[in-house]
C-alpha positions as CSV (number, residue, x, y, z in Angstrom):
1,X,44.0,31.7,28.6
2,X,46.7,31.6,26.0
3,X,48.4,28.5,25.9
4,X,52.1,28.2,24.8
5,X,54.3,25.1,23.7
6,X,58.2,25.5,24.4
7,X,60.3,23.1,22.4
8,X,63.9,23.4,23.6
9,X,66.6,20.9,24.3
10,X,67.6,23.1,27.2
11,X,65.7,21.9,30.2
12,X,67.1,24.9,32.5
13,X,66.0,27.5,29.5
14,X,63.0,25.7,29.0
15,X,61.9,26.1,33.0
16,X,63.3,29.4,33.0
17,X,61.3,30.5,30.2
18,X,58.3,28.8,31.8
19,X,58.5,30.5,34.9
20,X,58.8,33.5,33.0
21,X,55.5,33.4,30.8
22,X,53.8,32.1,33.4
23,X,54.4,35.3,35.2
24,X,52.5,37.3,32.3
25,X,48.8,38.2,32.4
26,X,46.7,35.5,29.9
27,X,49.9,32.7,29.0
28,X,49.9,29.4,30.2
29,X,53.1,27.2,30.0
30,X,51.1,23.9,28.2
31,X,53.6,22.0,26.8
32,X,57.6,21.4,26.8
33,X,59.7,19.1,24.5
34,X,63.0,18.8,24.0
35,X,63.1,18.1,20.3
36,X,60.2,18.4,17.6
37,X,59.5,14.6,16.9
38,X,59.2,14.4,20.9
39,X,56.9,17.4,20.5
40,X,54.4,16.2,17.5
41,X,53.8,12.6,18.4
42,X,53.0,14.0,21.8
43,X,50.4,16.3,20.5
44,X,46.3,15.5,20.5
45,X,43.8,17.2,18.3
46,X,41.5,18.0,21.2
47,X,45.3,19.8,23.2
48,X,46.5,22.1,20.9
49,X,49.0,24.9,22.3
50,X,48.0,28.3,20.7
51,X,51.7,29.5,20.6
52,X,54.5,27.3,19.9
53,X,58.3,28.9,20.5
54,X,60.9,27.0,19.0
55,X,64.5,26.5,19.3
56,X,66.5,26.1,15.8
57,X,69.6,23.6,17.2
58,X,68.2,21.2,18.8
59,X,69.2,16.9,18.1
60,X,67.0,14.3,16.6
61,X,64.1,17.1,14.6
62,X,65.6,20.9,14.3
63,X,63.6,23.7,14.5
64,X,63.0,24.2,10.7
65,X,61.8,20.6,9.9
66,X,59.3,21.1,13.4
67,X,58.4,24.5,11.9
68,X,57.5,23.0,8.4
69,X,56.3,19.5,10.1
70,X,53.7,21.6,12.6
71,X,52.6,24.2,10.0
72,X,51.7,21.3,7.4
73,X,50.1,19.4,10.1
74,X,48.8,21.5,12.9
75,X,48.2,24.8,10.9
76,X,46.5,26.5,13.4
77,X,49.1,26.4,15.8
78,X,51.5,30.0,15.5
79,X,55.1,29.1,15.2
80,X,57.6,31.6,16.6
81,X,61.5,30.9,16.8
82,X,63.2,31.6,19.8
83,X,67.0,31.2,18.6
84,X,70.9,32.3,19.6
85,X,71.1,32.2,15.8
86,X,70.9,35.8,14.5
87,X,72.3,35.3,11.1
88,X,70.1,36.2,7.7
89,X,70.2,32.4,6.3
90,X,68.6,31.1,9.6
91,X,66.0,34.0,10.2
92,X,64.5,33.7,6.1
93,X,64.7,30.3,6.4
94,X,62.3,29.8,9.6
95,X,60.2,32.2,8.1
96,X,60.0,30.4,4.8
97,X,59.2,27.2,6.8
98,X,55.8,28.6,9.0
99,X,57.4,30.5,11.8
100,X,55.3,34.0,12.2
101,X,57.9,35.7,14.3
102,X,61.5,35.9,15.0
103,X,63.2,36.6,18.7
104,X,66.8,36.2,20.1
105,X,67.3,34.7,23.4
106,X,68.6,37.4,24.6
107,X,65.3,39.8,24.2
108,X,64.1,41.8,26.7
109,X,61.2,40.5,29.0
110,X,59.1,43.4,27.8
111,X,59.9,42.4,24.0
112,X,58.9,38.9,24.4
113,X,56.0,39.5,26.1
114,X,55.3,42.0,22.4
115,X,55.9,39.1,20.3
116,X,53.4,36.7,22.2
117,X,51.1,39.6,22.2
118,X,51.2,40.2,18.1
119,X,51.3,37.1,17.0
120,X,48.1,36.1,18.6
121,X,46.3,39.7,17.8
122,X,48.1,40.2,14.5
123,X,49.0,36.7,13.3
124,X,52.9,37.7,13.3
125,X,55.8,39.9,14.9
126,X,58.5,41.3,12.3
127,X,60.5,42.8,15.1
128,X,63.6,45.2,13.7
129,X,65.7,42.4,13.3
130,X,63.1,40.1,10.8
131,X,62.1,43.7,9.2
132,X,66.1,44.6,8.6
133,X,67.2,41.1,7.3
134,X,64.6,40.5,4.9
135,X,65.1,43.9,3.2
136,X,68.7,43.5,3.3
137,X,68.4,39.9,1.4
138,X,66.0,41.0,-1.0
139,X,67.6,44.5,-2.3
140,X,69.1,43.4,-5.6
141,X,68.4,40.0,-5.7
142,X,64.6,40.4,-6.4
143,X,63.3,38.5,-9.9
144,X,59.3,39.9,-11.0
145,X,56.7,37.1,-11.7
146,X,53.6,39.0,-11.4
147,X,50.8,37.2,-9.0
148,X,47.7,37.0,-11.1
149,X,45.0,37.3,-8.4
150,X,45.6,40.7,-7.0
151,X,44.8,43.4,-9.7
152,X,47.3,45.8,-9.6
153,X,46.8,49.5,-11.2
154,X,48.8,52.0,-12.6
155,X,52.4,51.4,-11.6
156,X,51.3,49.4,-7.9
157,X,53.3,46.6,-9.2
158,X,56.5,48.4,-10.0
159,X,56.3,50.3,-6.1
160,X,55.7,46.5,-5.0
161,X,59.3,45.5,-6.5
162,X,60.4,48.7,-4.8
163,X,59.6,48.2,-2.0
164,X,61.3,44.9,-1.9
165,X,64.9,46.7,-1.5
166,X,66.5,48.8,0.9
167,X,65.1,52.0,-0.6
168,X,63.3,54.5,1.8
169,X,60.0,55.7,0.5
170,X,61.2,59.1,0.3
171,X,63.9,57.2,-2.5
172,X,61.2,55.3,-4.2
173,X,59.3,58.2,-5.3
174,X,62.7,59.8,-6.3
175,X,63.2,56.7,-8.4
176,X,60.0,56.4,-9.7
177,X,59.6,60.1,-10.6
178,X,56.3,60.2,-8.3
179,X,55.4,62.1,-5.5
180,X,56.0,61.2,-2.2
181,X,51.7,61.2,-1.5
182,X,51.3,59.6,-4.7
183,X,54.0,56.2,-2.8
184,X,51.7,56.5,0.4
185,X,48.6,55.8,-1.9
186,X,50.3,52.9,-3.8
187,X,51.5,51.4,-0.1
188,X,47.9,51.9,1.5
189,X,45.9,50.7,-1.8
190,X,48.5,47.6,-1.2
191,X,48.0,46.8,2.6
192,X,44.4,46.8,1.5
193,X,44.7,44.6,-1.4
194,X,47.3,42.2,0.0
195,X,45.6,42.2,3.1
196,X,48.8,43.1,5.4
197,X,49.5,45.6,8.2
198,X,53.3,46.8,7.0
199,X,56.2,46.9,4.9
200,X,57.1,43.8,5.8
201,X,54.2,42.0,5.4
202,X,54.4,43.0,1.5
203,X,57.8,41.9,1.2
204,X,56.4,38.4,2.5
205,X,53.8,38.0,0.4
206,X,56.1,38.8,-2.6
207,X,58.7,36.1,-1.0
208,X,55.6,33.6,-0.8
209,X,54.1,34.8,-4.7
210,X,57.2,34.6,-6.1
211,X,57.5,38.2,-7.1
212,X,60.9,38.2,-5.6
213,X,63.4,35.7,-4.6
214,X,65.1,35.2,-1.8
């Protein structure tokens, strides 16, 4: 059983929200808090939720300082924000602070259930809106400082800038003057060497590395 922490300062969307996971297959409703210090000094080692959903507005500890707070502290635990907020600054900022996923209060059942589902068999969800907003942030602002562990060949870390913008792949190659198969084998040499599943997760690990800025 998957258990879940909801940290809200809205009791009626916290027991709502309960009622609501507890109604899928595998999730289990573990803890509620209405603010993040209430929610880490209540926490034991030997009790850990598996899932923690976190509101950003909330009085006393916000959801960015319980986002950094929990991932310096309680790493294993995966932090996803659960938020009215839908503007850019918010979203790169939670991300930037632990949170593996991003969803609006006002998802559909069906897409919450997605984003519980990913980040415990994938580690994250970049739903359209995380994907959309961290492209849009990055295209034109991004500043190269290679990473020296991965070993990048040919032109890899040139598509890696690239891909950091709002360019299609179609307009990279264009760009680049390369084929549109010669792109796919740059992206799939990349997911392997970065270790990441999508588009997305390459523009996070060039956030996190430094290779662009946001």
């Amino acid at each position: 059983m998957t258990k879940v922490a909801l940290i809200d300062d809205h009791s009626l969307i916290r027991n709502a929200l309960g009622e609501l996971i507890s109604r899928f297959s595998h999730y289990q409703v573990t803890h509620q808090a209405s603010n993040g210090e209430e929610f880490i000094s209540g926490l034991s080692s030997e009790d850990l939720p598996d899932i923690a959903l976190i509101d950003i507005n909330m009085p006393v500890m916000d959801g960015f300082e319980t986002a950094k707070r929990l991932s310096e502290e309680f790493p294993s635990i995966k932090l996803m924000a659960l938020s009215v907020e839908d503007d850019e600054e918010a979203i790169i900022k939670m991300l930037r602070c632990g949170a593996k996923g991003y969803l609006l209060k006002d998802s559909d059942t069906e897409d919450l259930q997605l984003a519980l589902d990913e980040v415990m068999s994938k580690g994250y969800y970049h739903s359209d809106l995380v994907a959309n907003t961290l492209l849009s942030s990055l295209n034109g602002n991004g500043k190269a400082t290679q990473s020296p562990q991965i070993n990048y060949q040919a032109r890899e870390f040139e598509f890696l800038q690239m891909a950091c913008s709002e360019f299609t792949y179609k307009e990279i190659a264009d760009q680049m003057c390369i084929s549109p198969r010669t792109v796919d084998g740059y992206r799939e040499n990349l997911f392997y060497k970065l270790e990441v599943k999508s588009r997305v997760g390459m523009v996070l690990f060039a956030i996190k590395n430094g290779i662009v800025e946001v």
